[in-house]
C-alpha positions in Angstrom: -22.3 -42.6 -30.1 -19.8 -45.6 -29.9 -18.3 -45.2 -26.6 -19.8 -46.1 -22.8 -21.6 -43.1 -21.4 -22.9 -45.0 -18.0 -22.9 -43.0 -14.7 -20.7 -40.1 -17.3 -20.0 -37.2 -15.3 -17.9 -34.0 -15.6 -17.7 -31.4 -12.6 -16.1 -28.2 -12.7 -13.2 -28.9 -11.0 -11.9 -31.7 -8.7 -9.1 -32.5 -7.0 -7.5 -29.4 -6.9 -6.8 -29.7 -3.1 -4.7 -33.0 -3.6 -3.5 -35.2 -0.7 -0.3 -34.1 -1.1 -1.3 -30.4 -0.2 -3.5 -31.6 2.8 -0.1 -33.2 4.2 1.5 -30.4 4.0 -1.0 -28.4 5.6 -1.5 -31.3 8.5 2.1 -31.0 9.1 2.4 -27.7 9.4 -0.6 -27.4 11.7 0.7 -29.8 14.1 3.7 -27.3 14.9 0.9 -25.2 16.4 2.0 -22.2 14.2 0.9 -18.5 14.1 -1.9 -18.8 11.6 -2.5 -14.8 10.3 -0.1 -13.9 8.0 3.7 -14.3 9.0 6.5 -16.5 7.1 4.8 -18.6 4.9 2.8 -16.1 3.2 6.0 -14.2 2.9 7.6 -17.2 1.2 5.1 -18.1 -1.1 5.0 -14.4 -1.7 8.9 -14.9 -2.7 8.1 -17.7 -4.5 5.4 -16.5 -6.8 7.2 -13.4 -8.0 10.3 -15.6 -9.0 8.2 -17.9 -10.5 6.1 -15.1 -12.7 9.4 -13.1 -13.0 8.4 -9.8 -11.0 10.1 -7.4 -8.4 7.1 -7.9 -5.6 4.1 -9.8 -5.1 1.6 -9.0 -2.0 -1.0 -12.1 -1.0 -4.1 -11.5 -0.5 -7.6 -12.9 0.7 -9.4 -13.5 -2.7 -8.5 -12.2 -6.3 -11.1 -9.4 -6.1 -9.7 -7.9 -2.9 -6.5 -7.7 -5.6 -8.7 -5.9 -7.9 -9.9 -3.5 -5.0 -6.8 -2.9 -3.5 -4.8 -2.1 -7.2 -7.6 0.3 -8.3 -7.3 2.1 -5.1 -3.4 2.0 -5.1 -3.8 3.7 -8.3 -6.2 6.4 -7.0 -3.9 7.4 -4.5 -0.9 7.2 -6.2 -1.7 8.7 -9.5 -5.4 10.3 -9.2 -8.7 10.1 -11.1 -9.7 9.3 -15.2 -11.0 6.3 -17.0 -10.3 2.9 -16.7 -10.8 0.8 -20.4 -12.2 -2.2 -19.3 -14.0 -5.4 -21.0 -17.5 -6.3 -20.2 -16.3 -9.9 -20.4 -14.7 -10.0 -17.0 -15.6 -10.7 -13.4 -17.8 -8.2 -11.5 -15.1 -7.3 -9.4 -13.1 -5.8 -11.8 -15.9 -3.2 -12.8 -17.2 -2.8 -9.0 -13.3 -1.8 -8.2 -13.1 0.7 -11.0 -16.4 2.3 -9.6 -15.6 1.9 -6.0 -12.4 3.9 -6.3 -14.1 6.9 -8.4 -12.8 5.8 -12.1 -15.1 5.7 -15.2 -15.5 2.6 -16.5 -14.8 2.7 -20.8 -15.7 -0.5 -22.2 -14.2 -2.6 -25.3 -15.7 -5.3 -27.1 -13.8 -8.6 -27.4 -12.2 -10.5 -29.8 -13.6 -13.8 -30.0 -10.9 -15.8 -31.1 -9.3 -15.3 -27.9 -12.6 -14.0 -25.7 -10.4 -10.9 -24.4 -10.6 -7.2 -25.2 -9.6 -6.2 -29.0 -6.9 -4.3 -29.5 -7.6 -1.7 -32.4 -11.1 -1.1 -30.5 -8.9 -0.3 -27.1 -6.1 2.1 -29.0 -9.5 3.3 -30.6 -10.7 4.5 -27.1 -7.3 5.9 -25.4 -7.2 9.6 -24.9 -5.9 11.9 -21.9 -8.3 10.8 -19.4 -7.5 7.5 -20.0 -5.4 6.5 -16.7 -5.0 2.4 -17.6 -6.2 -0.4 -19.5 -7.4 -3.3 -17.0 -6.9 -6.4 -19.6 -9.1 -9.6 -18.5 -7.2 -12.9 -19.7 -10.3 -15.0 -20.2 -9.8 -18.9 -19.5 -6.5 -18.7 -20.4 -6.2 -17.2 -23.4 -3.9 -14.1 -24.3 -5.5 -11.1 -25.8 -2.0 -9.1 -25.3 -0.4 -8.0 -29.1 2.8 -5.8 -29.5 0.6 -3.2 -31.1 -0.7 -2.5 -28.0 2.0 -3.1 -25.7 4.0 0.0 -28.0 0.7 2.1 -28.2 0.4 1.5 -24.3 4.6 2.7 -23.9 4.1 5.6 -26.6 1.5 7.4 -24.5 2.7 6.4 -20.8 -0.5 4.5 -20.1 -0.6 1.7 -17.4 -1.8 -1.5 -18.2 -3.1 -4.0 -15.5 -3.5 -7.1 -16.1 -6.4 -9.4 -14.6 -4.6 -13.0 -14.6 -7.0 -14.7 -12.1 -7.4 -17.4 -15.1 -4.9 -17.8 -16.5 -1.6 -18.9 -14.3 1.1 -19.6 -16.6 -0.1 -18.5 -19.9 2.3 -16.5 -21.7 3.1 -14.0 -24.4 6.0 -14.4 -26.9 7.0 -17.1 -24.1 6.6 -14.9 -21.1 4.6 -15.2 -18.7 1.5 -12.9 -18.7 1.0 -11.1 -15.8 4.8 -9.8 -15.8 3.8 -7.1 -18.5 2.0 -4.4 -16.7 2.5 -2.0 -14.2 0.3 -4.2 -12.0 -1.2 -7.5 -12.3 -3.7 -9.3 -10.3 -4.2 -13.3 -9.6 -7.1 -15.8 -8.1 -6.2 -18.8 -6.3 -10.3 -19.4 -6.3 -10.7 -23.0 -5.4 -11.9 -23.6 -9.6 -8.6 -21.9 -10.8 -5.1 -23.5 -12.0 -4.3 -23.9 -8.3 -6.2 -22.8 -5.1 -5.9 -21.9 -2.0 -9.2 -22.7 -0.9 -9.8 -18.3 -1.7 -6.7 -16.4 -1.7 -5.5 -14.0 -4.4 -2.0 -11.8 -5.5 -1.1 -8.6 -7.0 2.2 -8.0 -8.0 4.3 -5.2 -9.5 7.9 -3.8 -10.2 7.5 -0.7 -9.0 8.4 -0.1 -5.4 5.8 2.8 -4.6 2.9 0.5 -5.7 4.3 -2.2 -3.8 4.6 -0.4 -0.3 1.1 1.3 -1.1 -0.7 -2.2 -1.7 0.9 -3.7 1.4 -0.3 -0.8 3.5 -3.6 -1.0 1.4 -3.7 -4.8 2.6 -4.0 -4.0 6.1 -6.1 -1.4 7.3 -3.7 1.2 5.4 -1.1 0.8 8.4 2.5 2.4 7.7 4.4 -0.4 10.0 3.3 -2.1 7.1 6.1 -1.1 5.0 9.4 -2.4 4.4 10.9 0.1 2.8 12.8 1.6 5.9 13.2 5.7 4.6 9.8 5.8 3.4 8.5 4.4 6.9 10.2 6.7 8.7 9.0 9.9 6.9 5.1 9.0 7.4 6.8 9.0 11.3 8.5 12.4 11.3 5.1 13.7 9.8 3.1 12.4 12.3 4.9 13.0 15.8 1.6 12.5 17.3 0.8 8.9 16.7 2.3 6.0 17.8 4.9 4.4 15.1 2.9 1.2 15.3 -0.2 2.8 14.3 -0.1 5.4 11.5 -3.1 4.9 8.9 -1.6 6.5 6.1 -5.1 5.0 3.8 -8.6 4.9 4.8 -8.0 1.0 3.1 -9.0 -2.1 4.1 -8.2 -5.5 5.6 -7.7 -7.7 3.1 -5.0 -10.0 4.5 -4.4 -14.1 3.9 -3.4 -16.5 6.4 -1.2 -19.0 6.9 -3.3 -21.7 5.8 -3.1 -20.2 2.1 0.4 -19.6 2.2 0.7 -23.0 3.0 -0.9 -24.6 0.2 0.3 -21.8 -2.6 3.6 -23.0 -1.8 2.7 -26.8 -2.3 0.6 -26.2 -5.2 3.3 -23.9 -7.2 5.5 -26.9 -7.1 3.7 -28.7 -9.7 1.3 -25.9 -11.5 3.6 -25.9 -14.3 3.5 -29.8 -15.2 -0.4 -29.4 -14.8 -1.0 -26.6 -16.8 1.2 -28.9 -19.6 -2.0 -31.5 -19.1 -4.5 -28.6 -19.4 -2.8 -27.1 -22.9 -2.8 -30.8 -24.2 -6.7 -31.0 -22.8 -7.9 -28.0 -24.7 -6.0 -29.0 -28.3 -7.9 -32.5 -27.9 -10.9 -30.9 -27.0 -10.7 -28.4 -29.8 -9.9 -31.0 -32.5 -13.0 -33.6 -31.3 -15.6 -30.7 -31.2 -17.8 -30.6 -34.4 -16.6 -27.6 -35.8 -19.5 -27.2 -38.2 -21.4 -26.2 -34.8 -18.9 -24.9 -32.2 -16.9 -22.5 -32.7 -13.0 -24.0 -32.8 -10.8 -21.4 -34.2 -9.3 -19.5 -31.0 -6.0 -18.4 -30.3 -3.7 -21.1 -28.5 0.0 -19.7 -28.8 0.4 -18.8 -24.9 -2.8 -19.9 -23.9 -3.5 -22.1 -20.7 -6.9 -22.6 -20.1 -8.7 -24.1 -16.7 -11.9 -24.4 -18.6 -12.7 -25.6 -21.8 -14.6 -23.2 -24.0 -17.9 -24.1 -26.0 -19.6 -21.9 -27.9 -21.8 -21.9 -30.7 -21.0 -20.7 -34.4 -24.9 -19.8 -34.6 -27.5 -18.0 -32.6 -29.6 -20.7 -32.3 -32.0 -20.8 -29.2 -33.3 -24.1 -30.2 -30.0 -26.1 -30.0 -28.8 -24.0 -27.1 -31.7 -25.3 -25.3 -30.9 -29.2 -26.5 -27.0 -28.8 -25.7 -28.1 -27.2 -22.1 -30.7 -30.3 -21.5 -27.8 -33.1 -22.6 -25.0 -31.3 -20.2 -27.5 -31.5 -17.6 -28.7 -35.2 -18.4 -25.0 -36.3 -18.8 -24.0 -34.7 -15.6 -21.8 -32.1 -17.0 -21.4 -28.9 -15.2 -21.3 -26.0 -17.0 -21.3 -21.9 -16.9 -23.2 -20.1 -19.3 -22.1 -17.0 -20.8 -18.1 -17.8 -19.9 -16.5 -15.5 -17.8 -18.5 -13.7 -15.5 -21.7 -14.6 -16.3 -21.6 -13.0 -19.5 -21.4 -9.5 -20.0 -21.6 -7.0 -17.6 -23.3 -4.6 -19.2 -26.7 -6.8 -18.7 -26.3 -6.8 -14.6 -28.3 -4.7 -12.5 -25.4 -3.6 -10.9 -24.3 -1.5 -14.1 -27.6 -1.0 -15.4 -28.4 1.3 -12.2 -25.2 3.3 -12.5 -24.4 3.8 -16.0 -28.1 3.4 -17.7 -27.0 4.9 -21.3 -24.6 1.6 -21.9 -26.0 -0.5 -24.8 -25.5 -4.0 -24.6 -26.4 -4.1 -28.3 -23.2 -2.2 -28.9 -20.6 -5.0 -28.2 -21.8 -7.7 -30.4 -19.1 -9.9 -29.6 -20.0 -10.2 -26.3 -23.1 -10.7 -26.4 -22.9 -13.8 -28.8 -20.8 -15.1 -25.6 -23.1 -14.2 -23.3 -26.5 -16.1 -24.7 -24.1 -18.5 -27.0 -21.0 -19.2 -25.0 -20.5 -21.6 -22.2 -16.9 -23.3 -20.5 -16.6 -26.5 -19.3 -13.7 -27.4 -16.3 -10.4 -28.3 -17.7 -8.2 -29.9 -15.0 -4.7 -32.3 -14.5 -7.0 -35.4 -13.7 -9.5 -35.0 -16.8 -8.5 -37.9 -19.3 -8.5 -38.1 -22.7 -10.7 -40.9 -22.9 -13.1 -38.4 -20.8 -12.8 -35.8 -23.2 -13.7 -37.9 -26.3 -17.0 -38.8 -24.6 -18.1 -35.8 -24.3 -16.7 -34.6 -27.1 -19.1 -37.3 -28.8 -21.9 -36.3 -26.8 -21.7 -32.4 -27.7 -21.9 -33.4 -30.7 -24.8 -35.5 -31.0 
């Protein structure tokens, strides 16, 4: 090792509340504003969807209130069936599939890219199959045409989980504006935070006034589609316009606050996920590639982590590369996304007791093999290269 390693350190994330946001924020608070949700959550709102390229977008407290509230959307709106999911993924996106009464079908990833793979998904559609919940991992795209047209050909929703991958794209657009639905993070580790905070956003106008009633205790004044307001009114002569629950549903709003710093921090997510797609090709081509596995799929791809995972199942170097992250200060997350696959947790285990972990290999390479490190605007190349040289001692 030829380069200075003294007081080396690499956390997840850090800066992603710059001083620039807490400004902003400072500023705005000193006008002694409303702070629940009002204009500025409406304007990042407009913001977002022009920036993604959608009709609507609806903010929301975290990204796995999103996942709730699109799941439940869909229950309402279109009824019950099975959900194709990956067991690579957040727990939320299972938990809202099984909180809302669908049957979880899991697919096994492709680990050139860590998402769901294709042929095994088109394998697994059929009549029950109500929509394919698609989990961008780190930044990669998993999406192909070959599923997008297979997807089309049968009339099946896809949704698409983007909480990690803001900005990464698909035959140069953005992912995330492909679905019927898609849902985002603005977690404080993601490509830009606000503090917790999430979106879901859509083209459809149904799904849109259904997740902003959804969003706030299933309230009809919700709504800002004027005819379809006044028809839950005529129905319910009884009630008070102001307070018609149309949805048993939830409160899941923002606040000011994160409206606030989603519109500062959009203003400059695109020139820092340019830093993180030059961070991951550096990465990648100063990793020993005789030991990590190097070869994934970077058209589109804009990762907040940096992936590390090795080409063996070796226990013994698992357990050196763990002690020298630890010794070197660099924080890590085993098993990438999620903790690895969900088919291990308890959670599952309890409900669906026949799943096999055994049976999605890919997976669980990732989950015992796989870890990510934090990839962010202010991590240097000359940071990089170190520990690129200390992975691979």
């Amino acid at each position: 090792m030829n380069m200075d390693i003294t007081n080396f350190s690499l956390p997840l994330m850090e800066d992603n509340i710059s001083r620039e946001d807490l400004d902003v924020l400072i500023a705005f608070l000193d006008t002694m504003p409303r702070l629940t949700q009002a204009s500025e959550v409406k304007a990042f709102e407009d913001e977002w969807s022009q920036w993604l390229g959608v009709k609507h977008s609806v903010y929301v407290n975290s990204g796995a209130s999103a996942n709730l509230l699109t799941m439940a959307a869909i229950k309402y709106i279109y009824g019950d069936g099975e959900i194709i999911v990956p067991p690579l993924t957040w727990v939320s996106d299972i938990s809202s599939v099984l909180w809302c009464g669908f049957k979880p079908v899991f697919v096994d990833i492709d680990p050139r890219h860590l998402g769901m793979n294709d042929e095994q998904i088109i394998a697994k559609l059929n009549e029950n199959t109500r929509a394919v919940f698609i989990t961008y991992v780190q930044g990669f795209n998993c999406l192909t045409d070959r599923l997008l047209d297979e997807l089309k050909r049968r009339n099946i929703m896809l949704i698409e989980d983007v909480c990690e991958s803001h900005g990464a794209t698909f035959k140069g657009k953005k992912l995330g504006s492909f679905g019927f639905a898609s849902n985002f993070s603005y977690y404080f580790a993601h490509h830009m935070s606000t503090i917790e905070g999430g979106m879901v956003c859509t083209n459809d106008p149904e799904f849109y006034q259904t997740i902003r009633m959804l969003r706030s205790h299933g309230m009809t004044r919700e709504m800002t589609d004027a005819k379809m307001k006044e028809q839950w009114n005529v129905e319910n002569p009884s009630l008070s316009p102001d307070f018609i629950f149309a949805y048993p549903a939830f409160n899941a709003r923002g606040t000011e606050i994160g409206g606030v710093l989603g519109r500062s921090q959009l203003k400059r997510l695109d020139a820092n996920n340019a830093i993180r797609r030059s961070n991951l090709k550096f990465f990648l081509d100063n990793l020993d590639s005789t030991r990590f596995f190097t070869e994934f799929m970077l058209d589109g791809a804009c990762n907040y982590a940096l992936p590390l995972v090795l080409r063996e199942k070796d226990e013994a170097l698992r357990g050196r590369l763990e002690t020298v992250m630890r010794n070197h200060k660099i924080e890590f997350r085993r098993g990438s996304s999620g903790g690895g696959s969900q088919i291990r947790q308890p959670y599952l285990k309890k409900i669906m007791p026949e799943l096999n972990p055994e049976d999605y290999p890919e997976v669980e390479h990732i989950h015992f093999f796989g870890y990510y490190i934090g990839n962010y605007p202010s991590l240097s190349e000359k940071r990089i290269k170190i520990l690129c040289e200390i992975l691979n001692e």
